[in-house]
N, C-alpha and C positions, 0 to 999 in steps of 0.2 A: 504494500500500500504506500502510494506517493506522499507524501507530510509535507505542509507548509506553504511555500510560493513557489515551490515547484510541482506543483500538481495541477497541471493544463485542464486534467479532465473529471476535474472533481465536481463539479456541477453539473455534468453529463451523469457523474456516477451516482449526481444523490435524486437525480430525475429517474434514470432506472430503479434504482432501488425504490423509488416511490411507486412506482408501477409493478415489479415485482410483488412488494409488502400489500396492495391493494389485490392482487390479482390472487396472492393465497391468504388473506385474512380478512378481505371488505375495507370498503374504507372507513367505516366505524374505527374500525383500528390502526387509524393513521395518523399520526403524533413527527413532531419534532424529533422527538430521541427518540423514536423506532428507526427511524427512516436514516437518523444520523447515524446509527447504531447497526444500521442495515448498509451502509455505505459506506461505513469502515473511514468517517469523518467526522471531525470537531463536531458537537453541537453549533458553536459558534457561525460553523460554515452555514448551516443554514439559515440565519439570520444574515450572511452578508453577500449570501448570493440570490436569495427571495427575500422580498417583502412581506411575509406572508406565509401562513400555509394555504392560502387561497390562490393566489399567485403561482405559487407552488405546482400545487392540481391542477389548477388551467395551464400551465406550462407541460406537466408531463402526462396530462390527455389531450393536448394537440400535438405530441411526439407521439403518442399509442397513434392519434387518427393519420398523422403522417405514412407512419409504418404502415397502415394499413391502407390509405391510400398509393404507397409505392408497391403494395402487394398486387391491387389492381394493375398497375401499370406495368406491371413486370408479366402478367397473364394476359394481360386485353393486350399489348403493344404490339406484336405477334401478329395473331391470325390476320390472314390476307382475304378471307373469305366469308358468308357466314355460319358454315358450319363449322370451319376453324374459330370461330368465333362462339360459336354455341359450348364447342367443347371446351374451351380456354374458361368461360362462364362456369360449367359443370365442376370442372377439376378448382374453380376456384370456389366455391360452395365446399366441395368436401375437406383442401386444406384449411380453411377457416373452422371446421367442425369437426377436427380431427388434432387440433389441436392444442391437447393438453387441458381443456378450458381455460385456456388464460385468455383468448380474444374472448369468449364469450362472457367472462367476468369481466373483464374490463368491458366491456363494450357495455354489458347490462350495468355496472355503477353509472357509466356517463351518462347513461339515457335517463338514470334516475333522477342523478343532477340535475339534466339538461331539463326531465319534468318539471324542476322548481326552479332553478335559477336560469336567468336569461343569459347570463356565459355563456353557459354550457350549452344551453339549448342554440345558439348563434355558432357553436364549434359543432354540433351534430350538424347542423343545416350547413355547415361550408365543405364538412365531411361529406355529406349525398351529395352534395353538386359536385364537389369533386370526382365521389367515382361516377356518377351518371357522367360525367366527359367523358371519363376512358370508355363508358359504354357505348355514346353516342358515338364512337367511332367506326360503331358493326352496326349499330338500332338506332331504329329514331325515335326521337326525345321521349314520347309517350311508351314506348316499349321500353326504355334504356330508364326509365323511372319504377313500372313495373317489375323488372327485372331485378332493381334494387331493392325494391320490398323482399321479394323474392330470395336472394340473397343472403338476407338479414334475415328472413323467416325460417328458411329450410337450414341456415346453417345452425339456429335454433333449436329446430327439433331435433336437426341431427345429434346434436350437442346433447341432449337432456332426454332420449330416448335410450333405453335400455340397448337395445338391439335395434341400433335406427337405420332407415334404408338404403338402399346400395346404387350405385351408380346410375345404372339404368333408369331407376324413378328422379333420379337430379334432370337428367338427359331430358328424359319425356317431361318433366314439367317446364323446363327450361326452351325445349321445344314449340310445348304449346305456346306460348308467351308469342314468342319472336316468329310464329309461322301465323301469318293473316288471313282469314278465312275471305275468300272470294266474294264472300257474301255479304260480309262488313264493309269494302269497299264506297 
């Protein structure tokens, strides 16, 4: 562990560690000295690198929403097609629900936040617009919106189902979506 003024990346590491300690204990359980304690830094330091423990959490839930918007971008930027595009969608449902539930905790605290306070609620809303771009690069805007619900939804159940579904039913509902019936036209 770095000590002192030479530790370039101690404010990175007590932004992690915020997101960690949130992600396996709720943020009910989020304190100054856990997180400095979790960080393997001064209490001190956090005081002179937030304002805040408010500050603090808006800081490293728009680093979670980053990460998670470069997750998008890293699967939508790809496909040249739309069914390269449907599958790049699919496979990104299941890593998101397949992962550890640390997105899906973090993700479920912010939406809590974001219910009450207007931060939070202004960092979800910049978070969807962000990934409906990478969407709207395969969909148009009304598909590339529903697909984000969609997203958020199945990677949900995925998440918090015992034995939750497999591939194929990602596919097919992600299909249905983005295929327009001739008749809605």
């Amino acid at each position: 562990m770095a000590t002192g003024h030479t530790d370039p990346r101690r404010r990175e590491r007590i932004i992690d560690a915020t997101l960690d300690l949130i992600a396996e204990e709720g943020i009910a359980n989020v304190s100054h000295r856990r997180i400095a304690t979790r960080a393997g830094v001064p209490l001190g330091s956090m005081t002179y690198h937030f304002g805040g423990l408010e500050e603090l959490l808006r800081e490293a839930f728009g680093r979670f929403a980053e990460r998670i918007v470069a997750l998008f971008d890293s699967y939508l930027a790809a496909p040249n097609d739309r069914e390269r595009a449907r599958d790049a969608v699919t496979d990104l449902i299941h890593e998101l629900s397949e992962d550890d539930q640390r997105y899906l905790v973090l993700t479920q605290e912010l939406y809590t936040l974001a219910a009450r306070q207007p931060a939070y609620r202004e960092l979800t809303k910049e978070w969807m617009r962000r990934s409906r771009v990478h969407l709207e690069r395969h969909f148009d805007p009304d598909t590339a919106r529903q697909l984000d619900a969609l997203i958020e939804g199945m990677t949900l159940h995925r998440a918090l189902t015992p034995e939750p579904h497999d591939r194929a039913l990602t596919r097919e509902a992600v299909t249905r979506i983005t295929t327009r019936d001739p008749a809605q036209r």
